[in-house]
MDAnalysis code that builds the backbone (N, CA, C; Angstrom):
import MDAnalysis as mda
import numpy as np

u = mda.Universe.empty(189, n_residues=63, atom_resindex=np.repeat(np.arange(63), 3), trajectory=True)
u.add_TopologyAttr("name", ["N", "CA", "C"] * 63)
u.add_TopologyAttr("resid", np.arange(1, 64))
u.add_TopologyAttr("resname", ["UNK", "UNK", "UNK", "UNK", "UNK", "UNK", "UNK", "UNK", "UNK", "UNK", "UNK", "UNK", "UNK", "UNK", "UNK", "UNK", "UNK", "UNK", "UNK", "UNK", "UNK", "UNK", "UNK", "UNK", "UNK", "UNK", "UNK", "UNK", "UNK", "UNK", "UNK", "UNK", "UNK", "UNK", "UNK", "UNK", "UNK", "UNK", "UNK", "UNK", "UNK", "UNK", "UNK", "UNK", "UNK", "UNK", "UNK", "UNK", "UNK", "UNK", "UNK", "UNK", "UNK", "UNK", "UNK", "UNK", "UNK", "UNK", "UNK", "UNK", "UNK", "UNK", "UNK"])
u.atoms.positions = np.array([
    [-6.184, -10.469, 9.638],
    [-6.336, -10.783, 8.235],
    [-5.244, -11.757, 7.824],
    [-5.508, -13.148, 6.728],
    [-4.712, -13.472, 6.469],
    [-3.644, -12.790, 5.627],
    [-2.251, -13.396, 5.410],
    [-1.236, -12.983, 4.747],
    [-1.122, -13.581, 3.528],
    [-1.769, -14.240, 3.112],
    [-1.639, -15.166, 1.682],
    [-2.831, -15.078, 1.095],
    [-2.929, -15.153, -0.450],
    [-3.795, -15.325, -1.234],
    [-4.022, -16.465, -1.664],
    [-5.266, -16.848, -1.676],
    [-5.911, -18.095, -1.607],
    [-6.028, -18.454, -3.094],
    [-5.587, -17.918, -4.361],
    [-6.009, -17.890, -5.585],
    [-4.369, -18.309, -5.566],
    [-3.688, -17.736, -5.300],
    [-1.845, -17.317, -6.411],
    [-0.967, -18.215, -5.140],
    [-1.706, -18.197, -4.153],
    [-0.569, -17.917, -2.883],
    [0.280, -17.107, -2.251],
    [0.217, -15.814, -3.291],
    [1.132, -14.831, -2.945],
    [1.325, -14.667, -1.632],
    [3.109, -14.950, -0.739],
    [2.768, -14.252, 0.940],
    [3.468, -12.992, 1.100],
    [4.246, -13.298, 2.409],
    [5.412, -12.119, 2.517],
    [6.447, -12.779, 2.161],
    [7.314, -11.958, 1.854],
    [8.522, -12.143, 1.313],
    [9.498, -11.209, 2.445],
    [10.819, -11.402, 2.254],
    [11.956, -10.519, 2.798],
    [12.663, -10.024, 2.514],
    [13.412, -9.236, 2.925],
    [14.587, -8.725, 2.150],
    [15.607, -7.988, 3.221],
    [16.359, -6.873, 2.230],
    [17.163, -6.117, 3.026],
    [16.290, -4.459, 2.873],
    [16.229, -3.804, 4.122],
    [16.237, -1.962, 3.959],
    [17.316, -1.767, 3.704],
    [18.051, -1.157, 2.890],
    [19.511, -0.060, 2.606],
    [19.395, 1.339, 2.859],
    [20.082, 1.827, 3.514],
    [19.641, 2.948, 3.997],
    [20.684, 4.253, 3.231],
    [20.625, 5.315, 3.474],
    [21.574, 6.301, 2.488],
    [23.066, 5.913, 2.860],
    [23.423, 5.279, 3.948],
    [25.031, 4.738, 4.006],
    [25.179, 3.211, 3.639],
    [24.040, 2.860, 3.156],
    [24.468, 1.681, 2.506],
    [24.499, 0.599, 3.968],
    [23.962, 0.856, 5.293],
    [23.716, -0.085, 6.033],
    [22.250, -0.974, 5.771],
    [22.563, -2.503, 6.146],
    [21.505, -3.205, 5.438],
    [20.670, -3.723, 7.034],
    [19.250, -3.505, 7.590],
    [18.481, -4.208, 8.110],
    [17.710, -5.120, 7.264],
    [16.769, -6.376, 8.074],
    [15.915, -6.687, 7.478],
    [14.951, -6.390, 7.499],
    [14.266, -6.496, 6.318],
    [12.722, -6.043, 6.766],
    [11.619, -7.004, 5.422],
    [10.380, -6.677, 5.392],
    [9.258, -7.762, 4.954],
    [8.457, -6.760, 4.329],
    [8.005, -7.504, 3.217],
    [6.794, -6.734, 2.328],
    [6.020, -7.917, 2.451],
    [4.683, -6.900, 2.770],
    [3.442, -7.910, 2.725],
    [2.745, -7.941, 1.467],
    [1.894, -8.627, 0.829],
    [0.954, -8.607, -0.310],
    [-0.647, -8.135, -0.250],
    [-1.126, -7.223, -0.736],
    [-1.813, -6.330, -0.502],
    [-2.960, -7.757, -1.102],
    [-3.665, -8.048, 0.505],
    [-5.054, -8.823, 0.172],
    [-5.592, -8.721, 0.874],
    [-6.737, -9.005, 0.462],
    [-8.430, -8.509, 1.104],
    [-9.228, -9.471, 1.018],
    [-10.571, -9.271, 2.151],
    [-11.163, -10.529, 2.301],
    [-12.367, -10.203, 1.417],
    [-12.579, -11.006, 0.524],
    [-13.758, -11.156, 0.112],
    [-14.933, -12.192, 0.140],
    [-15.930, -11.842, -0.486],
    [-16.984, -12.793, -1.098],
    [-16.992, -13.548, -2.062],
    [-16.851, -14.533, -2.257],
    [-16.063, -15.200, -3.797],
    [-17.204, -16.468, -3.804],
    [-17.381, -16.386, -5.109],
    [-18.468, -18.086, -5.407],
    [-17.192, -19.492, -5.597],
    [-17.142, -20.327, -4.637],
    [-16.399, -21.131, -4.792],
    [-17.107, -22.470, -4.770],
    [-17.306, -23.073, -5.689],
    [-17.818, -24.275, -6.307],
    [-19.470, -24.218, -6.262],
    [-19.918, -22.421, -6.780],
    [-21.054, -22.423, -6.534],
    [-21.340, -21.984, -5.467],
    [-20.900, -21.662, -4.516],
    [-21.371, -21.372, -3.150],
    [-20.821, -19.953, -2.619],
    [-21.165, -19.040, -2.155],
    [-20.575, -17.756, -1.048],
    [-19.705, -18.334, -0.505],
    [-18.317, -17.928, -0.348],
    [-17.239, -18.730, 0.735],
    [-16.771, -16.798, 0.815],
    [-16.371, -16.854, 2.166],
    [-15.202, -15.649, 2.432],
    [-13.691, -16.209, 2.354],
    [-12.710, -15.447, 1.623],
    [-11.257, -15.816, 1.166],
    [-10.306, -14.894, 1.306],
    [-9.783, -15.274, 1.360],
    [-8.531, -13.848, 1.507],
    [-7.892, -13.711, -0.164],
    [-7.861, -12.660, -0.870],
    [-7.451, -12.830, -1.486],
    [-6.375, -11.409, -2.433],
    [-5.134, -11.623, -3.422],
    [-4.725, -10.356, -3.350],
    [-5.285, -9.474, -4.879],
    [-4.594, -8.262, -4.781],
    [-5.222, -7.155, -5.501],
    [-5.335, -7.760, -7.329],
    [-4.482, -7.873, -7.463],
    [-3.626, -8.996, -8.515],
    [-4.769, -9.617, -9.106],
    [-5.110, -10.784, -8.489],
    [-6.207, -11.652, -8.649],
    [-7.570, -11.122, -8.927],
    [-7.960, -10.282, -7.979],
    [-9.228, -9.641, -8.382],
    [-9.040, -8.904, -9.147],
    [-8.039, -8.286, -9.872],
    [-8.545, -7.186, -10.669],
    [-8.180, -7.967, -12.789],
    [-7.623, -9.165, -11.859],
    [-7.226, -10.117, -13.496],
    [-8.646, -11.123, -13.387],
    [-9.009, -11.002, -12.903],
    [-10.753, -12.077, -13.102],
    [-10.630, -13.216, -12.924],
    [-9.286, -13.930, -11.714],
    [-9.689, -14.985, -11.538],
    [-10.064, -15.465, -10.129],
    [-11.325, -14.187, -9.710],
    [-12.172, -14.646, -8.606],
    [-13.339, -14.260, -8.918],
    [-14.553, -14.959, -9.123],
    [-16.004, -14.832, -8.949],
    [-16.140, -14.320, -7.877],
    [-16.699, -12.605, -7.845],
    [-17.326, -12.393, -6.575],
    [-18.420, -12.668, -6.342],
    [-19.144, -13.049, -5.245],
    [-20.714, -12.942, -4.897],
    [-21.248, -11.708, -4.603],
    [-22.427, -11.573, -4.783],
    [-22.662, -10.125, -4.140],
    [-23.714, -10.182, -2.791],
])
């Protein structure tokens, strides 16, 4: 599955884990997206896209 949303761009990002002594690894949050059915210029296209987007209405789904 892709990692980016095709609407926002949202990807992964990085950061630090802190742990209860205050030691820092790195680690990555992904963006929760899904592939859908979307009408794009009129047409069925499959997209990757995130939760965000579909649930604010700026993807036409197809059915």
């Amino acid at each position: 599955m892709a990692k980016q949303c095709a609407i926002c761009g949202k990807g992964k990002i990085s950061g630090n884990k802190v742990s209860h002594s205050v030691r820092r690894t790195r680690r990555s949050w992904s963006p929760n997206v899904k592939k859908v059915k979307a009408l794009i210029d009129g047409s069925p296209k499959r997209i990757t896209v995130c939760t965000r987007c579909l649930r604010s209405g700026k993807v036409e789904r197809a059915i």
